[in-house]
Structure formats: structure tokens, C-alpha cells
C-alpha positions in Angstrom: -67.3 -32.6 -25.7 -71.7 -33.1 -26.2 -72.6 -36.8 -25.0 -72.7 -39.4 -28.0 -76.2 -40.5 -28.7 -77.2 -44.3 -28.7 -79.1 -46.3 -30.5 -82.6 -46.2 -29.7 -85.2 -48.9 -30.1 -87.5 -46.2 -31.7 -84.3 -45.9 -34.6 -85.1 -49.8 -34.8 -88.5 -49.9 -35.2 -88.3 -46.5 -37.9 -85.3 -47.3 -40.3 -83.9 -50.3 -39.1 -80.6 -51.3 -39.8 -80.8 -51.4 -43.9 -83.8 -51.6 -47.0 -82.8 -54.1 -48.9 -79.7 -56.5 -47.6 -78.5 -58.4 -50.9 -76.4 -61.2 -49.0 -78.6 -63.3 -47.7 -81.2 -65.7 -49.4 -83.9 -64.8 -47.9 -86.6 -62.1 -49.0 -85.9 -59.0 -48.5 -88.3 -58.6 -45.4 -86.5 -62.0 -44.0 -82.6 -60.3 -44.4 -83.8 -56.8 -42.7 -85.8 -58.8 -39.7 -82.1 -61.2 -39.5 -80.3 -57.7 -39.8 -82.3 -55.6 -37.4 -82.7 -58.8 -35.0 -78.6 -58.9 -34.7 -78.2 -55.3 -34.7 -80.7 -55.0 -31.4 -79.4 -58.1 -30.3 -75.7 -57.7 -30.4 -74.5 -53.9 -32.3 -76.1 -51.9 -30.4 -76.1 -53.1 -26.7 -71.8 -52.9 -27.2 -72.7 -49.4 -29.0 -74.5 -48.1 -26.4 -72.3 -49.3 -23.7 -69.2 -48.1 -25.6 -71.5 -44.5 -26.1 -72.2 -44.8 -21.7 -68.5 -45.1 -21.2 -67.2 -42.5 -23.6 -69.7 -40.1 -22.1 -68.6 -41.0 -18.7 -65.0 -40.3 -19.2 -66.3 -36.8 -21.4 -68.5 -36.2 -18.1 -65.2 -37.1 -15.8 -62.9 -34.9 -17.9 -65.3 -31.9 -17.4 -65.7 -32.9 -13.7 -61.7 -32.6 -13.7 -61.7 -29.1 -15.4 -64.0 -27.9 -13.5 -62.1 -28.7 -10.1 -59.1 -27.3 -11.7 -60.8 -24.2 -12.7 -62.1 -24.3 -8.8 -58.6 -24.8 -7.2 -57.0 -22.3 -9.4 -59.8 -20.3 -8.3 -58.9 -20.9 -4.3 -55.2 -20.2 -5.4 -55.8 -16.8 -6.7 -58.3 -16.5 -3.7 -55.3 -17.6 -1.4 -52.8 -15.5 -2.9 -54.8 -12.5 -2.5 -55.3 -13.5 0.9 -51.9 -14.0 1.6 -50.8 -10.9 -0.1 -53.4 -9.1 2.1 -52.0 -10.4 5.1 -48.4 -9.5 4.2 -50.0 -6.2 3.6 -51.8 -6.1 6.9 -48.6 -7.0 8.8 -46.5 -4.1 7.0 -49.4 -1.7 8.0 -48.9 -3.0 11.3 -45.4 -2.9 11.4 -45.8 0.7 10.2 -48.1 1.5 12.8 -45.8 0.5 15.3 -42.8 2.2 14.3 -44.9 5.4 14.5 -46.2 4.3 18.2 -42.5 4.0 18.9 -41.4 7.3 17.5 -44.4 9.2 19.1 -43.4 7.9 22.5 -39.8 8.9 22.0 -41.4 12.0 20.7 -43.0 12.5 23.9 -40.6 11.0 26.1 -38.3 14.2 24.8 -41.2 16.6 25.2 -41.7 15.5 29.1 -37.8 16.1 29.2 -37.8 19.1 28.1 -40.4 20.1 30.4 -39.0 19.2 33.2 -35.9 21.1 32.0 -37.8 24.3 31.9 -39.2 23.6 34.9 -35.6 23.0 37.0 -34.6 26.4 35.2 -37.7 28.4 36.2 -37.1 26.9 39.8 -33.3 27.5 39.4 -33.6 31.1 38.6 -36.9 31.5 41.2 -34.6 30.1 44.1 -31.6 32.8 42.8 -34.0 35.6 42.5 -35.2 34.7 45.8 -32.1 34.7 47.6 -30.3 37.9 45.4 -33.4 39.8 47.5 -33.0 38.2 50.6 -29.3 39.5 50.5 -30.6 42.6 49.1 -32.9 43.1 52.1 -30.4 41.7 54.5 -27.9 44.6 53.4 -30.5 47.1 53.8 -31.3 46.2 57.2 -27.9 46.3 58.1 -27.5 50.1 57.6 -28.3 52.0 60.1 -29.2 55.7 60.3 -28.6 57.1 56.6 -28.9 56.0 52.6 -28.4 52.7 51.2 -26.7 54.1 48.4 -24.1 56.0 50.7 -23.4 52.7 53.0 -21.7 49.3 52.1 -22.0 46.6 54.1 -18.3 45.2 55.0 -16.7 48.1 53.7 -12.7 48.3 55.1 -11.9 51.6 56.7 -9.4 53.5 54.3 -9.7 51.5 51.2 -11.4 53.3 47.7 -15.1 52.8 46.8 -16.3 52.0 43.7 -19.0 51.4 41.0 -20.9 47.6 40.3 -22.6 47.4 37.6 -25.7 48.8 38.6 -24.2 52.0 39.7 -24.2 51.0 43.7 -21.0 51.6 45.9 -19.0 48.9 46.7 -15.7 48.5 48.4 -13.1 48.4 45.7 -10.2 46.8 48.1 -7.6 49.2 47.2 -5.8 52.1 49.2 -4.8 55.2 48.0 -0.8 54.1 48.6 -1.6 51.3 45.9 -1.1 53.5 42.6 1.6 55.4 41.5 1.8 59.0 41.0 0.9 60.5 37.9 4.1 61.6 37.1 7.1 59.2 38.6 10.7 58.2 37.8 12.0 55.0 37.0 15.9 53.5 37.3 17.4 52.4 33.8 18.2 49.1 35.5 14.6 49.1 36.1 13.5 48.4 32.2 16.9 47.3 30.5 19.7 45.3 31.0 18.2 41.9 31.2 19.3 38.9 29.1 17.7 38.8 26.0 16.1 35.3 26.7 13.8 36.9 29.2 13.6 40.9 27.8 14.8 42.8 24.6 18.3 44.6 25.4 18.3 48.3 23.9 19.9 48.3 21.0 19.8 44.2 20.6 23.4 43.9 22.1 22.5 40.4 22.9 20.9 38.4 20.0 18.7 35.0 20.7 20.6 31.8 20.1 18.5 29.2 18.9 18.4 27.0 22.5 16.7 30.6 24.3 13.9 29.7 21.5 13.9 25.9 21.8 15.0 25.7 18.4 18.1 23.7 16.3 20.5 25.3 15.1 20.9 26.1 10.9 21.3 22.5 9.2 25.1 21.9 8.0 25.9 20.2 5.2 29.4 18.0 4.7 30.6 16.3 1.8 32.2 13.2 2.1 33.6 10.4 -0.5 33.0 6.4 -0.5 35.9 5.2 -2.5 36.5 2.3 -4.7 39.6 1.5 -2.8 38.1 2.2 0.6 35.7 -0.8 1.0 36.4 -3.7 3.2 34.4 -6.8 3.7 33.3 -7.8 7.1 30.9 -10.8 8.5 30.0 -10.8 4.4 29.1 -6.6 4.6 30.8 -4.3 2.7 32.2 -1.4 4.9 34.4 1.9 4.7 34.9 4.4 7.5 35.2 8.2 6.2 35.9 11.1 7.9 32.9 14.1 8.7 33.2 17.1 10.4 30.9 18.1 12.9 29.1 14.7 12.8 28.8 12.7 16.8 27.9 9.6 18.2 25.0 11.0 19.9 23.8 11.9 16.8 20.3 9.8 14.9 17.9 9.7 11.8 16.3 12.7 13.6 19.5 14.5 13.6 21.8 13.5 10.6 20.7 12.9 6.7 22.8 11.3 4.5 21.8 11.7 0.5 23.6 10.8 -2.7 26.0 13.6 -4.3 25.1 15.1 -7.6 27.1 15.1 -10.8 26.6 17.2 -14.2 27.0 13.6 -16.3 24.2 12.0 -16.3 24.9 8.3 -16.6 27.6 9.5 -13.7 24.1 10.0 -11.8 22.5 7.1 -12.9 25.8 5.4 -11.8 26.0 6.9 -7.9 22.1 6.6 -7.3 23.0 2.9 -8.0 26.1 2.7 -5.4 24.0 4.7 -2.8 21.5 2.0 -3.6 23.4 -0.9 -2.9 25.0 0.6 0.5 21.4 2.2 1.6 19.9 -0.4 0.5 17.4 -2.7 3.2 20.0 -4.2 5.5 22.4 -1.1 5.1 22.8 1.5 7.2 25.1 4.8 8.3 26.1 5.3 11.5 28.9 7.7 13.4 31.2 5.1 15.1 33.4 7.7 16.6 33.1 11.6 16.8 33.9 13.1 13.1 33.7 9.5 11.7 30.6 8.3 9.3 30.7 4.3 8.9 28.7 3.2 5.7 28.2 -0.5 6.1 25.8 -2.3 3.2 23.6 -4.9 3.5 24.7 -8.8 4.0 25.5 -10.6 0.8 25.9 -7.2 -1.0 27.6 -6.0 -4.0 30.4 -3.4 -3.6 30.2 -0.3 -5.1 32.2 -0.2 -8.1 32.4 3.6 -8.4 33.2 6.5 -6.1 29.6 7.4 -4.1 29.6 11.0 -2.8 27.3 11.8 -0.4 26.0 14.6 1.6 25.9 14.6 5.1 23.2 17.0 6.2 23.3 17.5 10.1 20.3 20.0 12.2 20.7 19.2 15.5 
């Protein structure tokens, strides 16, 4: 906002206040002298300092924007600065990460060297001593070829070819071959037990315990009846009887599945009674040779239909 202007004594002394005040009664020149007189006297000194402290505050508001302007300024400089630094310590950060990965980076170089270098000394130190052998062998034979002698060769026993096409001892007699053409005794390649050989002819076949294996699963078919159950400590039980099945028999050993039927709500109603016997809390179990004990879980309904079940047993 421009600074208000004040009332000057040159305004006074050109214009004055009014021409012609009509409210006195004095002439005209008397009212504009008593006019100008209280206008100098008391308007404008409150004018003037009314005008010096509006301008004040005017010059005080512009004072404040103008810091403002100035500490936004230093923000935005501050910022930048900040955002320079955050920049500066990621380049460095940077840096350092690739200081750390060219010392690994060398660190692997300088063992690798000294890898190569143990395998150029390894293979050196070999060479070195295949030729000292070499020259020690060579020394050894006296009067006649190096090719025609072996060291430590063993009267009577065959030579033969290394690799390289030099003889060497082979550490076999003549006596340790058989003839070309030779006989052999029947009871010689046949005749064995078929767990260690094949018999001609397969007299004697494998049984599954030469092999390791179990013998062919068997299945049995047994019957829970209606009749059969009897309660005991609050279980439902009934003891059938199962061919083939034994007390030393397990869940690894013996399987024991719902029956089938063509009817289908006949099916619907055995899958229920296995159900409620097999249920958690039930089990199967052989309580005697050739016996299977179906016992149901505590608390248990009793089947209220026959349940057939299969028994499968692979032992």
C-alpha cells in the first residue's frame, strides 16, 4: 500500500480549508481565517499523526512480507541443501558399496591366484619326482635296454604293456589261466538253490522271502451282525471269525474295508455302520489267531444293520 500524504502547511496557505464558510457571522475572510486557524490548529496535527501511523503499520506490513519472502527463501535454500546432502550421502553410500565389492572382487582374484600357483607347484613337484623315478629306474639297469628291463620284475611271472607302451611286470604266471579249450563238471554250473543261482529248467521257483518280498495279499470276508454286538465298559463289541488273520499281525499288515452291495441306500447304510465302529475311538484288532475283534468307540451307537467287511491281509 503507497504512504497517505498529509496535510501540508503549503495546502494551508494555497486553498485553505473552504472559500466561503456560511455559518459563522463573520465576513467571509474572518470564517476562512477561524476555519483554516482550527484546521492547522487541531485537523490536521490528528490527520497527520493518524497518516504517520497508518504509514507505519503499511511500512511494518511490508517489512513483515518481505521477511517472509526472505525465510521462505532460506527454506527453499535449506531444503535444497538438505536434499543435496541426502544426495551426497547416497553417493557416498554408493561409493562404498562399490569399494566393498571391488575388494571382495579382489580378495577372489588373489585367491585364485594363489590357487594357480599351488597347482603349478603341485604338478612342478609331481613332474619332478615322475623323473627322478624315471632316472632312478634307468640307473638301475645294468648292461642292456631300458625298454627290455623292469625294475622289480618277479622271476617267472608275465610282462606286460603300461600305457605308454613300456614293459612292466604284469604279476601273473603262466599256471594262472586256463587252457583254451577245458571241461567243466555239471555240478560245477547247476544244481544250486535258486536263491543263490538259476536251476536248469527252473525246477525250483523263488518264494517271495528269497526276494525279501510279502507274499500275494488275501482277502477274507467276514460279517458284523445285528445280533452279534455286546456292550462292554460303554463300547460296542463282537468277535468274528477270519481265516488266516494272527495276533502278530498290524495296520502294516491287515486292512479292514466296508463290503459292497448292488443297493445303493444298502451302501449308504453299511458305510454308515463301518462309520460308527471305525469311527475315532474304534478300532480292529486280532485277539486270538483266526479271530477279528471290532470294538467301537466309547459312548457309541450300535450298528443297526449287518456290516460286511473285507479283511485284506499282505504280510
Amino acid at each position: 500500500m503507497s504512504d497517505l500524504q498529509k496535510i501540508t502547511e503549503e495546502q494551508m496557505n494555497a486553498v485553505g480549508v473552504c472559500s466561503a464558510p456560511d455559518v459563522l457571522s463573520g465576513s467571509t475572510s474572518e470564517n476562512k481565517a477561524v476555519f483554516d486557524k482550527m484546521v492547522r490548529q487541531l485537523v490536521a496535527p490528528a490527520y497527520n499523526a493518524a497518516v504517520d501511523a497508518i504509514n507505519a503499520i503499511n511500512q511494518t506490513e511490508s517489512g513483515i512480507q518481505a521477511a517472509e519472502e526472505q525465510r521462505s527463501q532460506a527454506e527453499a535454500a535449506r531444503s535444497d541443501a538438505e536434499q543435496s546432502r541426502a544426495e551426497a550421502e547416497a553417493a557416498r553410500a554408493a561409493a562404498e558399496l562399490a569399494r566393498a565389492a571391488a575388494e571382495a572382487a579382489r580378495q577372489l582374484a588373489e585367491t585364485a591366484r594363489e590357487d594357480l600357483e599351488t597347482g603349478y607347484v603341485s604338478q612342478a613337484r609331481e613332474a619332478a619326482e615322475a623323473a627322478r623315478k624315471s632316472a632312478e629306474d634307468a640307473a638301475a639297469i645294468a648292461g642292456g635296454d631300458f625298454a627290455t628291463k623292469v625294475k622289480g620284475a618277479v622271476e617267472g611271472n608275465l610282462a606286460s604293456l603300461d600305457q605308454s607302451g613300456n614293459l612292466k611286470d604284469s604279476g601273473k604266471r603262466p599256471d594262472a589261466f586256463a587252457d583254451k579249450e577245458h571241461s567243466h563238471q555239471k555240478e560245477d554250473i547247476q544244481n544250486f538253490n535258486h536263491a543263490s543261482t538259476h536251476r536248469t529248467g527252473g525246477g525250483d521257483a523263488l518264494t517271495p522271502s528269497d526276494i525279501g518280498a510279502c507274499t500275494a495279499p488275501v482277502a477274507v470276508s467276514v460279517t458284523l451282525t445285528v445280533s452279534g454286538w455286546s456292550s462292554a465298559s460303554g463300547c460296542w463289541t463282537q468277535t468274528v471269525a477270519c481265516t488266516g488273520l494272527l495276533t502278530t499281525d498290524n495296520q502294516s499288515t491287515v486292512m479292514v474295508l466296508p463290503g459292497g452291495s448292488s443297493d445303493a441306500d444298502a451302501r449308504i447304510l453299511i458305510d454308515e455302520a463301518y462309520a460308527a465302529v471305525a469311527g475315532p475311538g474304534g478300532k480292529f484288532e486280532c485277539s486270538s489267531d483266526g479271530q477279528l475283534t471290532a470294538t467301537g468307540p466309547k459312548g457309541g451307537d450300535k450298528p443297526t444293520v449287518n456290516l460286511p467287511l473285507i479283511v485284506c491281509i499282505a504280510r
